[in-house]
PASEBA-1860 file (N, C-alpha, C; in nm, 3 decimals):
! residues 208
1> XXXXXXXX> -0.256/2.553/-5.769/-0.314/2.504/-5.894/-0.431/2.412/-5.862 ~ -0.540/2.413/-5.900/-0.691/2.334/-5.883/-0.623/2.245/-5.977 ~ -0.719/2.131/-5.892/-0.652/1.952/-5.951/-0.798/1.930/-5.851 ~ -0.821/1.820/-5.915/-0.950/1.684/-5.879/-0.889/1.637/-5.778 ~ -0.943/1.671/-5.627/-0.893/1.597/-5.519/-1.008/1.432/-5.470 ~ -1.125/1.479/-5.549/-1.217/1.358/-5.471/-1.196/1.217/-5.553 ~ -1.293/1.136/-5.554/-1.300/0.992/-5.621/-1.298/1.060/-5.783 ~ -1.231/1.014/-5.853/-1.253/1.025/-5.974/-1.323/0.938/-6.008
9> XXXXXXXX> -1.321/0.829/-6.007/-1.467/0.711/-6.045/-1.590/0.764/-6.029 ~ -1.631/0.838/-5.915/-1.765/0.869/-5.920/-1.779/1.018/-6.048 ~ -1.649/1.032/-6.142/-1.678/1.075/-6.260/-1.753/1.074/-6.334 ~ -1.647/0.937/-6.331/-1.723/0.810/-6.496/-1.844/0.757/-6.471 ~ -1.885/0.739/-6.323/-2.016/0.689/-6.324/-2.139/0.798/-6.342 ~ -2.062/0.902/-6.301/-2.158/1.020/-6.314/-2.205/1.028/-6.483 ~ -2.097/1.031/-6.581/-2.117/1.060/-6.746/-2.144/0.896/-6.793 ~ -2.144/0.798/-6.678/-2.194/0.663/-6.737/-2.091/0.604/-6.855
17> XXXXXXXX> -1.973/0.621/-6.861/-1.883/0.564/-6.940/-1.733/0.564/-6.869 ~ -1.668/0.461/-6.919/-1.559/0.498/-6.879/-1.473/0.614/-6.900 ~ -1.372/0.700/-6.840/-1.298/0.756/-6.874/-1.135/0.777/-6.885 ~ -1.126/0.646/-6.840/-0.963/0.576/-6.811/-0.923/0.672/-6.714 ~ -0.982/0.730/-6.610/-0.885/0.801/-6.516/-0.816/0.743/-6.400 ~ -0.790/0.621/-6.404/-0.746/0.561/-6.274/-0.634/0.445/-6.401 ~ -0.601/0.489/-6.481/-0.501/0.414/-6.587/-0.558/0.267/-6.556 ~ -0.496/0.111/-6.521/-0.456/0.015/-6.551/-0.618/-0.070/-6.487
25> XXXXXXXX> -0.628/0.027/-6.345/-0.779/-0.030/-6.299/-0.872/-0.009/-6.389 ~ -0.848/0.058/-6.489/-0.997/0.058/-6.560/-1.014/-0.039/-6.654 ~ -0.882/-0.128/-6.654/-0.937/-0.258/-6.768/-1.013/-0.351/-6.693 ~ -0.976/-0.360/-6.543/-0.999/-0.458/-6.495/-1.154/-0.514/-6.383 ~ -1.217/-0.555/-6.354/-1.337/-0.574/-6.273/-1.365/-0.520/-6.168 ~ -1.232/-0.390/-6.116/-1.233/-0.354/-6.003/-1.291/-0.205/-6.066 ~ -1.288/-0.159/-6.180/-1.363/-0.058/-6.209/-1.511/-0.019/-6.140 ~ -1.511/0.086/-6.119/-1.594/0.109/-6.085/-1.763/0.071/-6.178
33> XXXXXXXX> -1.747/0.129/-6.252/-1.846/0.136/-6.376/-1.886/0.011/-6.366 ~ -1.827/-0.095/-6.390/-1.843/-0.184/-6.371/-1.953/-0.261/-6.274 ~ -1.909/-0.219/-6.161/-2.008/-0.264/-6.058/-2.076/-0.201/-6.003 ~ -2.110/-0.044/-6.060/-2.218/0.024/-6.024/-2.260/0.128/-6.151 ~ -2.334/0.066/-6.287/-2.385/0.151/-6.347/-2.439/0.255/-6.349 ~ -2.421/0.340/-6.279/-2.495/0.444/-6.241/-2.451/0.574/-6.187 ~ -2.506/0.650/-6.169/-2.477/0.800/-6.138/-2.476/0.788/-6.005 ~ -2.356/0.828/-5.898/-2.344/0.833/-5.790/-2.433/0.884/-5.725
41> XXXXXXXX> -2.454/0.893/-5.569/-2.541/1.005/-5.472/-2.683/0.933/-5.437 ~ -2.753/0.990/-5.388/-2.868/0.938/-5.366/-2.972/0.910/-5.439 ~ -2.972/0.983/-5.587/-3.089/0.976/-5.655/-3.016/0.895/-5.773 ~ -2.875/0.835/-5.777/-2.827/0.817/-5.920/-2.899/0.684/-5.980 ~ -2.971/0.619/-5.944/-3.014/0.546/-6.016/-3.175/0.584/-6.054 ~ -3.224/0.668/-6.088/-3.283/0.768/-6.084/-3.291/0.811/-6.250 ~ -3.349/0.775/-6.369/-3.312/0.841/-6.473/-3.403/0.919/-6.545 ~ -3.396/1.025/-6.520/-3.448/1.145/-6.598/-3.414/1.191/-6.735
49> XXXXXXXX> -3.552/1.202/-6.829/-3.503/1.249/-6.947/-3.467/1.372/-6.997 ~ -3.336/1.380/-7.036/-3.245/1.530/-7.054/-3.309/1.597/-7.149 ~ -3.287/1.710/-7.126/-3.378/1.819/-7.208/-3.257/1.857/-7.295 ~ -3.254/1.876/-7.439/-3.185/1.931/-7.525/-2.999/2.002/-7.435 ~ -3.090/2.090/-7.388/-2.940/2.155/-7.307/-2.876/2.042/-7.213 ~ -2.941/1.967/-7.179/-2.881/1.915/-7.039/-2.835/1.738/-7.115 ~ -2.849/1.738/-7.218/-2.741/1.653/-7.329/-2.616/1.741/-7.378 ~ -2.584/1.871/-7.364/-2.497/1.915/-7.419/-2.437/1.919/-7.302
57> XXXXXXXX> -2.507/1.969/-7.218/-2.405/1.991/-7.071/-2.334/1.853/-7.039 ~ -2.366/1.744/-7.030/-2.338/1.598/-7.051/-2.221/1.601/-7.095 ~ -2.222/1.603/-7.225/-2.142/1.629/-7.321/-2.022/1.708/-7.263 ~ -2.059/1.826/-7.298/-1.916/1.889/-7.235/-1.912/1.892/-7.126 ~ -1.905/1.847/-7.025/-1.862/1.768/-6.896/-1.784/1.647/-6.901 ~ -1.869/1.555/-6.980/-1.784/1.411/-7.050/-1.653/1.443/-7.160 ~ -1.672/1.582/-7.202/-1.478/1.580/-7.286/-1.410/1.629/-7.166 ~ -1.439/1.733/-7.088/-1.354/1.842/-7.035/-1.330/1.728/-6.875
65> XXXXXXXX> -1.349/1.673/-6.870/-1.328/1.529/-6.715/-1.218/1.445/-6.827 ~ -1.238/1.407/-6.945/-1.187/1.301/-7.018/-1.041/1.317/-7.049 ~ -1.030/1.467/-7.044/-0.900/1.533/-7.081/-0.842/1.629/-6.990 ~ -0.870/1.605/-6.830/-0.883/1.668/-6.716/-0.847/1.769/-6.716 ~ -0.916/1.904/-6.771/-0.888/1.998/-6.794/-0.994/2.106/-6.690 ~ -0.960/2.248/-6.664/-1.083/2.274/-6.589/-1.199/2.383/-6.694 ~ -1.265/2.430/-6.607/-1.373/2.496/-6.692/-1.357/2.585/-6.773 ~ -1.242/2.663/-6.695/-1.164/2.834/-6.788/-1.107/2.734/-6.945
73> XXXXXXXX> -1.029/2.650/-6.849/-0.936/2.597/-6.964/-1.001/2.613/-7.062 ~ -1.094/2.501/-7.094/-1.172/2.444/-7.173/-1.227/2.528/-7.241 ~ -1.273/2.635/-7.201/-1.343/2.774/-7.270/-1.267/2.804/-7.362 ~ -1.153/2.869/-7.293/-1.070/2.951/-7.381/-1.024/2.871/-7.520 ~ -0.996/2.732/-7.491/-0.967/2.637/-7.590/-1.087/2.600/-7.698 ~ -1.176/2.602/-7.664/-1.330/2.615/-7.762/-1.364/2.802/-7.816 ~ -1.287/2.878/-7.770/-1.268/3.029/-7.816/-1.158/3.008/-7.916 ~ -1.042/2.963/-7.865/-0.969/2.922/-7.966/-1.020/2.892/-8.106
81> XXXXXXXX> -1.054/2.780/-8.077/-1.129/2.689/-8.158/-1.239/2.774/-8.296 ~ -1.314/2.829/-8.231/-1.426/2.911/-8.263/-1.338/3.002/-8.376 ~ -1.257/3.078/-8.305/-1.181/3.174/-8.430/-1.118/3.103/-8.571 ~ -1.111/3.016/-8.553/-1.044/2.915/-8.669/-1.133/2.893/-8.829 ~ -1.110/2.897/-8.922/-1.161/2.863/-9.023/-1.202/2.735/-9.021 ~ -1.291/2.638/-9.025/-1.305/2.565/-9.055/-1.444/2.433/-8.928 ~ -1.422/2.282/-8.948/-1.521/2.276/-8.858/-1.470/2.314/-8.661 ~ -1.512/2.379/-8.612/-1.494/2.403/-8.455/-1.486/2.281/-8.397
89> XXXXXXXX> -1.593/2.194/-8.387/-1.577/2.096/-8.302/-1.452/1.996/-8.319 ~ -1.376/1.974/-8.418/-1.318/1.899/-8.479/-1.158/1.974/-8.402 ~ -1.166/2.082/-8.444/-1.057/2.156/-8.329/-1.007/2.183/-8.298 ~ -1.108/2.235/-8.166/-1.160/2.193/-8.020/-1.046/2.096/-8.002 ~ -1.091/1.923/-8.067/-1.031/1.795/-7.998/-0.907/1.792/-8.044 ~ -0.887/1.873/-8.145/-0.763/1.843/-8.193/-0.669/1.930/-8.107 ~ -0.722/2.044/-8.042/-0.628/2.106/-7.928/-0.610/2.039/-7.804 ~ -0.709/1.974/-7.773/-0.690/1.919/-7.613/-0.609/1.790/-7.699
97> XXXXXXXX> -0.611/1.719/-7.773/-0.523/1.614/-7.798/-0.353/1.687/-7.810 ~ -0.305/1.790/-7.871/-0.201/1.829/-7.849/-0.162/1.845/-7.734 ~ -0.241/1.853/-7.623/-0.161/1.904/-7.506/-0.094/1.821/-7.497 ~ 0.056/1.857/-7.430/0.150/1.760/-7.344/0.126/1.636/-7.271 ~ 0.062/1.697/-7.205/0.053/1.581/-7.105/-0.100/1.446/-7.163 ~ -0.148/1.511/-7.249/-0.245/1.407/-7.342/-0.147/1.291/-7.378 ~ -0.069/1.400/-7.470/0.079/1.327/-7.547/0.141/1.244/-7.465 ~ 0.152/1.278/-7.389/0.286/1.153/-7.304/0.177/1.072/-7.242
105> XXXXXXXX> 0.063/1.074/-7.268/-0.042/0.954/-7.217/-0.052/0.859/-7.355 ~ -0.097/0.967/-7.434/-0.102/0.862/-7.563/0.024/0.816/-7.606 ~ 0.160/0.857/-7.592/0.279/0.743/-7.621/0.244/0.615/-7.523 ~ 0.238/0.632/-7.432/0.222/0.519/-7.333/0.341/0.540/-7.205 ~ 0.367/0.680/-7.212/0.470/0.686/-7.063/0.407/0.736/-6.934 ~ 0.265/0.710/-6.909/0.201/0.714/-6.818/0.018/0.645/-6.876 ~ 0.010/0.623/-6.742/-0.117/0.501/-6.743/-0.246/0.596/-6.752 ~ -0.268/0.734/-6.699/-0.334/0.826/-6.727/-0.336/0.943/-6.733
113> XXXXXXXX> -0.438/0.993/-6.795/-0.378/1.133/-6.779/-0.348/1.272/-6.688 ~ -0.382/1.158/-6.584/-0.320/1.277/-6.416/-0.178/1.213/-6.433 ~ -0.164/1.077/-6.414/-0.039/1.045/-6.332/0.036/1.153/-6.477 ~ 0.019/1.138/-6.626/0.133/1.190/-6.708/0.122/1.366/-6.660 ~ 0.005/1.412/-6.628/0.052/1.561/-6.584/0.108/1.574/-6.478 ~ 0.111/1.485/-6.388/0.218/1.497/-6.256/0.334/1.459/-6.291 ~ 0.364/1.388/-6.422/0.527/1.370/-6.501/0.577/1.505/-6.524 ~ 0.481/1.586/-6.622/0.518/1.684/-6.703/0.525/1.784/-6.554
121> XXXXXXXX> 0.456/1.809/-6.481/0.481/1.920/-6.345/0.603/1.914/-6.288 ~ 0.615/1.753/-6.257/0.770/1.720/-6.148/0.908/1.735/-6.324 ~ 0.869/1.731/-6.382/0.989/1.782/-6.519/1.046/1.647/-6.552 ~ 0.966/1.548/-6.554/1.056/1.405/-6.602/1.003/1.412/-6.744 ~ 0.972/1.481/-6.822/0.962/1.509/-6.943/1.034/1.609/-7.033 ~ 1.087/1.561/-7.126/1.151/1.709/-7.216/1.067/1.715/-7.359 ~ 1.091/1.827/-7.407/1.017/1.821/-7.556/1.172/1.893/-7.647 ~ 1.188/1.822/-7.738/1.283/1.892/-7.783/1.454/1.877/-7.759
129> XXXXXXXX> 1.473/1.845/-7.619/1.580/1.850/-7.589/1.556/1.916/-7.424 ~ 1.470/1.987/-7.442/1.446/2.077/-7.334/1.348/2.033/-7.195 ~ 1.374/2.071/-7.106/1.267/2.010/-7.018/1.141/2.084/-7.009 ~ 1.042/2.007/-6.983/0.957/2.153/-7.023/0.826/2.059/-6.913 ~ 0.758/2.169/-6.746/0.710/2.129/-6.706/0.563/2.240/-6.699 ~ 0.498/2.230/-6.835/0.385/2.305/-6.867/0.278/2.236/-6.975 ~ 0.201/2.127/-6.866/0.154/2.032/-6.914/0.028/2.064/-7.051 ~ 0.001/2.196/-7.069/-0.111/2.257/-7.160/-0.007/2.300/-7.245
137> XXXXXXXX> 0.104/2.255/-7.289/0.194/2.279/-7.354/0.132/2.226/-7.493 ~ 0.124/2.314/-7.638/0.057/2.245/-7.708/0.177/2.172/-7.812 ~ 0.144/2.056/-7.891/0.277/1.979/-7.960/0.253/2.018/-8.072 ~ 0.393/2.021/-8.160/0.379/2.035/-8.316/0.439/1.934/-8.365 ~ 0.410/1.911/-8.491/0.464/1.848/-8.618/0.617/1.819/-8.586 ~ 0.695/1.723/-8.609/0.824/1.738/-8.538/0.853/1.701/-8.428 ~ 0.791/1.732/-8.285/0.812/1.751/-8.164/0.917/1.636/-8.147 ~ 0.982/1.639/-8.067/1.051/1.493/-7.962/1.000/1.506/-7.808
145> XXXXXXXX> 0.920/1.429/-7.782/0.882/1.423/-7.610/0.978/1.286/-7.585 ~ 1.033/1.329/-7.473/1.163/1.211/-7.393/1.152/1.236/-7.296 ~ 1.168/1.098/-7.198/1.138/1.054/-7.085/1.326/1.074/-7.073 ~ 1.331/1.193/-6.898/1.456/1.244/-6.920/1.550/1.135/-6.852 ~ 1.681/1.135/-6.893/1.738/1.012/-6.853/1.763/0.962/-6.682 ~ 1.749/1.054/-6.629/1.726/1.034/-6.512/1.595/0.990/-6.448 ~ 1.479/1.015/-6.486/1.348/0.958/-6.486/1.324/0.821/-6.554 ~ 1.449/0.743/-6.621/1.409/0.603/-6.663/1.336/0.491/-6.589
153> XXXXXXXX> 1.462/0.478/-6.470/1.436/0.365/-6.413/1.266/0.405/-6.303 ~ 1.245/0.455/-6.358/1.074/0.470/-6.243/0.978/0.371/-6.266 ~ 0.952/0.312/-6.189/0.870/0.187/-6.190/0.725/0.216/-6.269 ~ 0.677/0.291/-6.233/0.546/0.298/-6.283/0.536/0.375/-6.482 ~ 0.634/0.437/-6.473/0.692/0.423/-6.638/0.732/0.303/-6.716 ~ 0.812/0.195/-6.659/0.797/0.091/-6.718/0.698/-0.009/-6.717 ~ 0.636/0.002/-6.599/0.481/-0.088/-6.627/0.439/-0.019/-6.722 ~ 0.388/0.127/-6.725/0.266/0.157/-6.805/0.341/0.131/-6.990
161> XXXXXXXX> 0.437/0.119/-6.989/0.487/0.109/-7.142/0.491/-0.036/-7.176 ~ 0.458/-0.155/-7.038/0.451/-0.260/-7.093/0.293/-0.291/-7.140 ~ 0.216/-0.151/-7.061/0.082/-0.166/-7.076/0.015/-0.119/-7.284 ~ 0.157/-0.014/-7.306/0.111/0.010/-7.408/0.027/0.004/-7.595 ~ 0.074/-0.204/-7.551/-0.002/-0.247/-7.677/-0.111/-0.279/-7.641 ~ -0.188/-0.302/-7.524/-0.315/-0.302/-7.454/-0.406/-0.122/-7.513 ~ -0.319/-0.043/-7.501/-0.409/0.078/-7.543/-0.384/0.117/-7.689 ~ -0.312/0.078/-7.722/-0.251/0.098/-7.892/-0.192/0.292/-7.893
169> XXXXXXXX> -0.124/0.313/-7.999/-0.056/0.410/-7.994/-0.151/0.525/-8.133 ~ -0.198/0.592/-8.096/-0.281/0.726/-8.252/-0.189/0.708/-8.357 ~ -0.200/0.756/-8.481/-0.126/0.716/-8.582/-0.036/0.857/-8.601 ~ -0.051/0.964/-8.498/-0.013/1.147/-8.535/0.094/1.076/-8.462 ~ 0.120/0.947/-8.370/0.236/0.989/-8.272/0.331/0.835/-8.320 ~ 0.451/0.866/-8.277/0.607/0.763/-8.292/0.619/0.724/-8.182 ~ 0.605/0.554/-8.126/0.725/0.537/-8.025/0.848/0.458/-8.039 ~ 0.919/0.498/-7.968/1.049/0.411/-7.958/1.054/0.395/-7.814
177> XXXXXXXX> 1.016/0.295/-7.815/1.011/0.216/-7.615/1.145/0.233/-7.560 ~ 1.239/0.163/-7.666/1.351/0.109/-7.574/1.456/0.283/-7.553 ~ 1.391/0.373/-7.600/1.466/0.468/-7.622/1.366/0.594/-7.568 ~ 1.246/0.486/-7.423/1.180/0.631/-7.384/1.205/0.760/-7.481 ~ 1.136/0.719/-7.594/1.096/0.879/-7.671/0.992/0.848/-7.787 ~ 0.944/0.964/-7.818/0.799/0.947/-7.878/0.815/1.093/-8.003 ~ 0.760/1.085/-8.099/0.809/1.204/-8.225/0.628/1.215/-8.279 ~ 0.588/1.321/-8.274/0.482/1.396/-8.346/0.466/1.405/-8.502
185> XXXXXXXX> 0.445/1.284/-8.555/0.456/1.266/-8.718/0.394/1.392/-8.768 ~ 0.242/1.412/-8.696/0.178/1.492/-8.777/0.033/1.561/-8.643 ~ -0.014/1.643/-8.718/-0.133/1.663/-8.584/-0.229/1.556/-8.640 ~ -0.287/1.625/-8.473/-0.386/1.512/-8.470/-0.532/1.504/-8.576 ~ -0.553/1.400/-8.640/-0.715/1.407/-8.722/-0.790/1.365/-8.605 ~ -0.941/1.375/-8.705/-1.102/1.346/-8.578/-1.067/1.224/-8.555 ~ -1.021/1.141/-8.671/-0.973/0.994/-8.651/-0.937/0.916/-8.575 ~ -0.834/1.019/-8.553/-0.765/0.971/-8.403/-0.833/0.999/-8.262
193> XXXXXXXX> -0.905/1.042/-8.266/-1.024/1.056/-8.137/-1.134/0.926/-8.148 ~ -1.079/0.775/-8.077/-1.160/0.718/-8.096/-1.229/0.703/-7.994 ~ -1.240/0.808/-7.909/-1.295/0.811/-7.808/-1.465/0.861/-7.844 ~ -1.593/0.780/-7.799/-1.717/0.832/-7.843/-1.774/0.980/-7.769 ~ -1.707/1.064/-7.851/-1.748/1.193/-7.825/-1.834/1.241/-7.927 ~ -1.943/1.335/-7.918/-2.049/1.375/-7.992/-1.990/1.595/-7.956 ~ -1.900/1.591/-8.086/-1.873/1.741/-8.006/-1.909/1.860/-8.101 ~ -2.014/1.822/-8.152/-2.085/1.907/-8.205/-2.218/1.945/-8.112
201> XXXXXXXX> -2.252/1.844/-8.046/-2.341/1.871/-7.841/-2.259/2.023/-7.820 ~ -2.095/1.991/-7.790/-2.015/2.093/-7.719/-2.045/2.187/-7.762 ~ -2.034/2.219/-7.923/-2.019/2.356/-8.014/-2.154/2.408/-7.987 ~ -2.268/2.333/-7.994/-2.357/2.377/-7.969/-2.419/2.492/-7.841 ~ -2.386/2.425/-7.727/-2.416/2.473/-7.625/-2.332/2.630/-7.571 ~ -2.203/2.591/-7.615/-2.155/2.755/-7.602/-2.190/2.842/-7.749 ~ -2.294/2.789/-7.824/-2.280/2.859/-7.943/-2.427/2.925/-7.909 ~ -2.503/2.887/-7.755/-2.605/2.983/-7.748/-2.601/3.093/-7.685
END
């Protein structure tokens, strides 16, 4: 399975924003971004003005890193998207926010969204009752995601849930801390993407 083996920081510096991929370091001064504004490599401080396309490419580079997904993925999920009645770009986000392993980032049972897809892979996650280790797993209305009882005592699950009023919880999702489990009120709105994405850039660029 392809997974991001290099620096993920030189990501975020690459799209010039944060992208919380290193969970708890990114609040703190050791961020990268932080102490090097700029686009990694030899020329990154270097700024050239983007030509129409090469703001969209930006763009969808900056969702599809944000929601560490890879290139196929992302396609097929904006094809998805595309067949749907209504606005595309809108979603688009609203599918990569269902995934699983988004979900068990946004309850707060992992600090980002690698460490929660390496939850959902190793199966310390159930949906339902069930264990379920298929992190593009998409959630519905209803769902129960639970941290399985044998996966409680894991250290880095209870930090990141003490971390969780630091990131606040979307209003589509339920937690109950003391009862590792989290319930899918409703899907997700644009609303809940308060992340500054421009994804009508996205729709654009595969729409030539």
């Amino acid at each position: 399975m392809a997974r991001q083996t290099g620096s993920v920081c030189r990501l975020c510096r690459r799209e010039k924003v944060k992208l919380f991929l290193k969970g708890a370091r990114c609040y703190t001064d050791k961020c990268a971004i932080e102490r090097r504004e700029y686009a990694p490599g030899q020329h990154g401080q270097v700024h050239p003005k983007l030509s129409d396309y090469g703001l969209q490419l930006r763009e969808k580079q900056k969702v599809r890193r944000l929601y560490s997904v890879l290139e196929r993925q992302f396609e097929r999920y904006f094809r998805i998207a595309s067949r749907r009645k209504g606005i595309t770009g809108e979603y688009l986000l609203q599918l990569l926010e269902r995934r699983l392993d988004n979900s068990v980032y946004r309850l707060g049972f992992a600090d980002s969204r690698a460490q929660a897809r390496q939850m959902v892979l190793h199966g310390h996650i159930s949906v339902n009752g069930k264990r379920n280790s298929v992190p593009s797993t998409l959630v519905k209305t209803g769902d129960v995601l639970e941290i399985r009882p044998k996966s409680r005592e894991q250290q880095r699950i209870l930090e990141s849930l003490k971390q969780v009023e630091q990131r606040g919880i979307p209003a589509w999702l339920e937690l109950d801390g003391p009862n590792f489990k989290g319930v899918v009120k409703t899907l997700p709105a644009r609303s809940d993407v308060t992340f500054p994405i421009q994804e009508q850039l996205v729709v654009e660029l595969y729409s030539k």
